[in-house]
C-alpha positions in Angstrom: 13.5 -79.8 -60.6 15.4 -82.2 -62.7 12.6 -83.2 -65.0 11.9 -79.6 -65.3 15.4 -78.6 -66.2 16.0 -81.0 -69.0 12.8 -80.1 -70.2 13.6 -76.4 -70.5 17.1 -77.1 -72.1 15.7 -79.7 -74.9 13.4 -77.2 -75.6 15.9 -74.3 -76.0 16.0 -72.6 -79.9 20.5 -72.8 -79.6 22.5 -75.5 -78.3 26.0 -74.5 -77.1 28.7 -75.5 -79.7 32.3 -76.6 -79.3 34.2 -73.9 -80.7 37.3 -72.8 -81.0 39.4 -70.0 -78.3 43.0 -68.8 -77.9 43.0 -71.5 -75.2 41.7 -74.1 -77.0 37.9 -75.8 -77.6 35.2 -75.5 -75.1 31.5 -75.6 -75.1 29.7 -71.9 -75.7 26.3 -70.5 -76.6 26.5 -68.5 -80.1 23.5 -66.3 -79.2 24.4 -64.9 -76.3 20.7 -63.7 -75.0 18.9 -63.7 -72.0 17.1 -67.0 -72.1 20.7 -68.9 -72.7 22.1 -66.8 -69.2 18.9 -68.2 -67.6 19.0 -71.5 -68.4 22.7 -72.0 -67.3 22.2 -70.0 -64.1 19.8 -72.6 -63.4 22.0 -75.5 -63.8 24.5 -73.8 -61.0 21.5 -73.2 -58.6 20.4 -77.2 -58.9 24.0 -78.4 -59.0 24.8 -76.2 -55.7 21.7 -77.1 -53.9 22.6 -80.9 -54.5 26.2 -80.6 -53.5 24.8 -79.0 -50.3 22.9 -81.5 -49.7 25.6 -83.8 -49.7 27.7 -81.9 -47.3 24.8 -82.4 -45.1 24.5 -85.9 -45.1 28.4 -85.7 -44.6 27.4 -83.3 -41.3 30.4 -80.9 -43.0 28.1 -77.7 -42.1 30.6 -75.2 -42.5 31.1 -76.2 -46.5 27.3 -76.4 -46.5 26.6 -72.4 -45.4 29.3 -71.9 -47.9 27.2 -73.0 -50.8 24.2 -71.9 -49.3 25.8 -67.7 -49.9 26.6 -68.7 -53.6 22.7 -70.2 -53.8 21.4 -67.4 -52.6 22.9 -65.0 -55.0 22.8 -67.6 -58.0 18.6 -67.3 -57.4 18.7 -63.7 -57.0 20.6 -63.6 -60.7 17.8 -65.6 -61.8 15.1 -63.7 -60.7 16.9 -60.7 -61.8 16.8 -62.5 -65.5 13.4 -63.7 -65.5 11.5 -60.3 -64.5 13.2 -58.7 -67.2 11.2 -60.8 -69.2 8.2 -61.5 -67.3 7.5 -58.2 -65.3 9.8 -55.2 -67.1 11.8 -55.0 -70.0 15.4 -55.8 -70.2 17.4 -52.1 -69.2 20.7 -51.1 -68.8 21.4 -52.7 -65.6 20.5 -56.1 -66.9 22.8 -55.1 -70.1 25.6 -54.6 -68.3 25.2 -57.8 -66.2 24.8 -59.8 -68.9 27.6 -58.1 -70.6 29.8 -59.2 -67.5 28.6 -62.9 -67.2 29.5 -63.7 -70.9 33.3 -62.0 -71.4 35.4 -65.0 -70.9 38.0 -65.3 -68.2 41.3 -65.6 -71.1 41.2 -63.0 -73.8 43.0 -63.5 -77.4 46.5 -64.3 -75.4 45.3 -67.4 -75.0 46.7 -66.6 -71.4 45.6 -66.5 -68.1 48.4 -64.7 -66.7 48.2 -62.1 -69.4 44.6 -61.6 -70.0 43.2 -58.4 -69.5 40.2 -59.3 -67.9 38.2 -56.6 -66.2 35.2 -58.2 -65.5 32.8 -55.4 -65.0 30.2 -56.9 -62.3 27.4 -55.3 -61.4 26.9 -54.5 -57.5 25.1 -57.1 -56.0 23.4 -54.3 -54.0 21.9 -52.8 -57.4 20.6 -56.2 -58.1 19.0 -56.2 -54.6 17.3 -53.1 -54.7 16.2 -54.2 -58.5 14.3 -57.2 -56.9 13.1 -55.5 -54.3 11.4 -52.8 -56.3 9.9 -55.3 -58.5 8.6 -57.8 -55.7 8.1 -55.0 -53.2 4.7 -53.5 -54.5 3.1 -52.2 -51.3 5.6 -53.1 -48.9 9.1 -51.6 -47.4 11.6 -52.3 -50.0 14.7 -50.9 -48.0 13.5 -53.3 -45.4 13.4 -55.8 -48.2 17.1 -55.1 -49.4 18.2 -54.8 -46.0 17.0 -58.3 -44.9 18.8 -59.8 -48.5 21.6 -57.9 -47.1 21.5 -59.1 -43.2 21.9 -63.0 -44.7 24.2 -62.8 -47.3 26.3 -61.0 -44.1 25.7 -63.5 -41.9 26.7 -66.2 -44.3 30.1 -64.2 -45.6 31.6 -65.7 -42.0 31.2 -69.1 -43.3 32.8 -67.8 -46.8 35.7 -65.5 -45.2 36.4 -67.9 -42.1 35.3 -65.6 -39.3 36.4 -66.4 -36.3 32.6 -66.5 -34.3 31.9 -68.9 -37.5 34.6 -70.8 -36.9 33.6 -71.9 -33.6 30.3 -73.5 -34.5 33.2 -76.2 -35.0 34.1 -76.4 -31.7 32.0 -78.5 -28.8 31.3 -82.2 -27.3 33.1 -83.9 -24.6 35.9 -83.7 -24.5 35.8 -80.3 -26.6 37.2 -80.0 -29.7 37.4 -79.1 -33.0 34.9 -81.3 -35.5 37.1 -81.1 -38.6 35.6 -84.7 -39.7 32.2 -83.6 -40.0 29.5 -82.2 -37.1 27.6 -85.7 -36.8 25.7 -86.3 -33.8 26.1 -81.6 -32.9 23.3 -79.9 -32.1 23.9 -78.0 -35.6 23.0 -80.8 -37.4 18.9 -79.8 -37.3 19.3 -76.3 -37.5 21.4 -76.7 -41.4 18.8 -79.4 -42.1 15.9 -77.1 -41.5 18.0 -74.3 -43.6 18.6 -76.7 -46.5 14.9 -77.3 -47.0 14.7 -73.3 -47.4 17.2 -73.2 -50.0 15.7 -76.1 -51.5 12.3 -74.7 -52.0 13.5 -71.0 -53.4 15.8 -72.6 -55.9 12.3 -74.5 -57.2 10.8 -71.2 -57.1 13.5 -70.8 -59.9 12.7 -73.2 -61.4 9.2 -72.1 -61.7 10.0 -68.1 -62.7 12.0 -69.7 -65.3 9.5 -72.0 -67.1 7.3 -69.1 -66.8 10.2 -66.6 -68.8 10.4 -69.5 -71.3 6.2 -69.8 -71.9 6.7 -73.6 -71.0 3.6 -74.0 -69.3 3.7 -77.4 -69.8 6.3 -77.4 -67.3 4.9 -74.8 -64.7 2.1 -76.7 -64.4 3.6 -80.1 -62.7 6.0 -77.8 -60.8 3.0 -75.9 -59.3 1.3 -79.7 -58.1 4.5 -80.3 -56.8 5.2 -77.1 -54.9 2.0 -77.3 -52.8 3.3 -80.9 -51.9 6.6 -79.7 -51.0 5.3 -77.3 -48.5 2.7 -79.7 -46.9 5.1 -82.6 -46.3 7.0 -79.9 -44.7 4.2 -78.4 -42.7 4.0 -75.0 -44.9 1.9 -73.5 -47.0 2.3 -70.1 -49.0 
């Protein structure tokens, strides 16, 4: 994934550009397109899917499930992207995303505290249904949006603090709280085994992406790699 993401960004047409805002200077994309929201969604996905991997070696599983909610929406935004490109064409519900992801946070004030910023997000429910429309050909796409639905749920305990979420802290002998880390739990396999998921459908990604781009000089390796990526893992789709 890393090859194949620098690959992708030395071949982009714009580079981002220090410029100059009410706040001061800070790195932005002039052309503020499509391929330029793809290519730095994709650097959040790989950047999140690293940290959680070091939050599992540091057994902190509760931080882990934490990143794994904000991976799974960063690679539905990407796949949102690419099949404007890839599948459809780009309509007013990708408009208005994109429209949303570039306003910055501080207007002309220069000032948080007095920046009328109203970022206009689109429903992640829309985006859901969006996906599922496009990937769903010949199957039950309510089903599809409800399952999307079902895990980002299940993973909002970890986000919010639930209280059931909570106590995947507590156990051993004598029982406690594992505020150091989970080491040596019986958690410890089941958010390995959930990592590898996360893993592989952030380098599916990777692969929509070179494809949205034409970089087939990049697919291609990311393909030979795929198929070895399931088979060391005992999969194959």
């Amino acid at each position: 994934m890393e090859h194949a993401y620098k690959a992708l960004e030395q071949g982009m047409a714009s580079k981002p550009d220090l410029v100059n805002l009410s706040f001061g200077e800070a790195f932005r994309f002039k052309e503020k397109n499509i391929y330029e929201a793809m290519i730095q969604k994709l650097a959040r996905a790989q950047s999140l899917v690293r940290a959680a991997q070091v939050l599992l070696n540091n057994s902190f599983l509760q931080e882990q499930s934490i990143l794994h909610r904000a991976i799974d929406e960063t690679n539905e935004d990407i796949m949102f992207l690419v099949y404007a490109v890839t599948n459809d064409t780009i309509t007013d519900l990708h408009q208005k995303f994109l429209d949303a992801f570039w306003e910055e946070e501080i207007d002309a004030s220069g000032n948080i505290i007095d920046s009328d910023q109203k970022r206009p997000m689109v429903p992640r429910k829309k985006i859901r249904a969006y996906l599922a429309r496009i990937e769903g050909v010949g199957f039950d796409q309510s089903r599809g949006v409800e399952v999307t639905r079902t895990l980002s749920k299940a993973y909002s305990g970890f986000v919010h603090g639930a209280s059931p979420h909570i106590m995947d802290l507590y156990g051993g002998n004598p029982a406690h709280f594992h505020v150091t880390g989970m080491q040596g739990t019986t958690r410890m396999k089941e958010h390995t085994d959930d990592l590898w998921n996360y893993m592989y459908r952030t380098y599916i990604s990777h692969i929509a992406v070179a494809r949205a781009f034409g970089a087939e000089e990049v697919v291609e390796p990311l393909l030979e790699h795929k198929v070895r990526f399931e088979k060391n893992a005992g999969k194959e789709y």
